[in-house]
Every structure is written in C-alpha cells, then in structure tokens.
N, C-alpha and C positions, 0 to 999 in steps of 0.2 A: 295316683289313685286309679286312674285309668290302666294302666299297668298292672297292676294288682290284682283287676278284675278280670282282664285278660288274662292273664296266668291263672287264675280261680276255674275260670270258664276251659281254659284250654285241659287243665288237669281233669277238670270234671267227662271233658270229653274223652279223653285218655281211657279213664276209669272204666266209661262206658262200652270204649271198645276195644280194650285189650287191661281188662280186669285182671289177670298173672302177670308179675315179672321174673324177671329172672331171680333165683337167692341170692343173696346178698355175702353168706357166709362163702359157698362154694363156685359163684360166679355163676350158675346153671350148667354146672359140671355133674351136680349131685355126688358128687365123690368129693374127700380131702383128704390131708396127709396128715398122719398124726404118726410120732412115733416112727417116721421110714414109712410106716406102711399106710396103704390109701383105702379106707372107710368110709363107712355111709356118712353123709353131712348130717350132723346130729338134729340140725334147723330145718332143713324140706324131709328127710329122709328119705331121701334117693328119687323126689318128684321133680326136682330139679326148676320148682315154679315159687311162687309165694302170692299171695293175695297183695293186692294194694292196701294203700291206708287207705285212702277213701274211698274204695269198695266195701271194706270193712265198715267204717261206718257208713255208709248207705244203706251196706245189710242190716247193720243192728237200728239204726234207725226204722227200716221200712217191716222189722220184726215187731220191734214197739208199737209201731202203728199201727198196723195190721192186730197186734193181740191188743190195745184199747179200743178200738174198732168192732170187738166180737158183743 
C-alpha cells in the first residue's frame, strides 16, 4: 500500500515538473517511416512532445472546477 502511494506521489510530482514527454509513436523524433519514406508522425505532428496522462487530467479536472466555481 505504501508503495502504491509512493509511486502515486512520485508520478504526480513528475507531472508537475516535466508535464511533456517524449511521443510514444516516433520516440521524440517527430519524424517516422512510412512506405521508404520518413513523414510527419501522424500523433505529435512534428512537435516531437505529448502531454502526460495526468497532466491531462489535472487539466480537465481543474477546468471543471474552475467552470462550477463561476
């Protein structure tokens, strides 16, 4: 359980300071191969970053709250 919360805690710290990761499809290449030839990654498209999950929802959460709050 302790464990658990640890890693809960550690990710949530993560989120907070370093909210991008790399893409998952193109590795933060922002390029891939398709075909021989090397294209924008259809998933960042060419930003080469991606939101976390749970930045994601921290945002959509602290949007909900913020708009019941008005």
């Amino acid at each position: 359980m302790t464990l658990a919360l640890l890693g809960l805690v550690g990710y949530a710290l993560l989120c907070w300071m370093k909210p991008f990761a790399p893409c998952r499809k193109c590795h933060g290449i922002g390029r891939i191969e398709r075909f021989g030839k090397p294209r924008m990654c259809p998933r960042c498209h060419d930003h080469k970053l991606r939101l976390r999950v749970g930045r994601r929802l921290h945002n959509a959460w602290r949007r909900t709250r913020e708009a019941g709050a008005r």
